[in-house]
N, C-alpha and C positions, 0 to 999 in steps of 0.2 A: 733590728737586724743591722746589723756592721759590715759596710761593704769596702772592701780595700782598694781606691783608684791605684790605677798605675799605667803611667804615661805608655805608648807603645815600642815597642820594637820592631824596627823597619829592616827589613831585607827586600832583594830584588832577584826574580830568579829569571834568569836570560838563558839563551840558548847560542854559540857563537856560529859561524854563517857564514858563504862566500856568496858574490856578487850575483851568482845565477839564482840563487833564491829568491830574490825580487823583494821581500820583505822579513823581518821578523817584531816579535811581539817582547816587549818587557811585562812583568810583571811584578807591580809595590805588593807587597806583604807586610802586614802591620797586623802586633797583638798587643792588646792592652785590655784594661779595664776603665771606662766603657768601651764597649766593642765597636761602637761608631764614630769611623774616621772620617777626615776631611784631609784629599790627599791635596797638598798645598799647591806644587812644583816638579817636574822634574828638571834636571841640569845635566847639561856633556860639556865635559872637560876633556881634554886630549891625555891627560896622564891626573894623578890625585894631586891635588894641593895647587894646581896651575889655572889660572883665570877659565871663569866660564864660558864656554865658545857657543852655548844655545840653550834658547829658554825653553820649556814644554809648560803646556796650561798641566795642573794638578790635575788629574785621574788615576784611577787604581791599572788601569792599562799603559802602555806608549807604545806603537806600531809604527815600527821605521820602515820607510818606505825608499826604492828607489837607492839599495844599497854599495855604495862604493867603498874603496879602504879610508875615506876619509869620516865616512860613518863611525867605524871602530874610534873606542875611548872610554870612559868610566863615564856612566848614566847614573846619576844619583836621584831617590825619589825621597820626598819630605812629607812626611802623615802629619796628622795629631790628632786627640780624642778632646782635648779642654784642660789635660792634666798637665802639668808642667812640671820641666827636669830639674833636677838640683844644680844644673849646670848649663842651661841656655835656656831659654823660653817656652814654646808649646811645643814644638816641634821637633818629631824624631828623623834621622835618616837614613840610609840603607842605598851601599853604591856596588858596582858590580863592572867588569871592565869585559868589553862589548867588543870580540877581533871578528873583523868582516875580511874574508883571505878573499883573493883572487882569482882569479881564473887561467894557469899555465898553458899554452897553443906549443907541446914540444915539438918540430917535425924531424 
């Protein structure tokens, strides 16, 4: 039998939030063959392509806590199955950009 690996594809499905929420959840999605990942990392950067501003352990979850506008930013998560791309290493990623609004008091 001939099994065809293939590295995964990483997305992150977020939901965006203001401050009274108190928290929200991310979530890494990875499809590959084999079907068992190892989620490396997640990262927040304040805009795409701009230095890292925080590290997260790898899980398939990330539950942000404690939300203010400084929260908002692109959260990027890093999977892998063993298979590797034609063009970096083990690991795939999937970023998603994360706006925490405010709370307006008009009187």
């Amino acid at each position: 039998m001939f099994v065809l690996l293939d590295a995964p594809d990483v997305s992150v499905l977020a939901h965006n939030t203001t401050t009274s929420t108190g928290s929200t959840t991310l979530t890494c999605v990875a499809v590959g063959v084999p079907s068992t990942y190892t989620f490396v990392a997640w990262e927040h950067t304040w805009y795409k392509n701009t230095p890292v501003f925080r590290t997260f352990a790898g899980k398939e979850t990330l539950t942000l806590d404690d939300l203010t506008y400084e929260t908002s930013g692109v959260y990027t998560c890093k999977a892998e199955n063993g298979v590797s791309y034609s063009t970096n290493s083990y690991y795939g990623f999937g970023s998603v950009l994360v706006t925490i609004k405010g709370k307006c008091n008009f009187r």
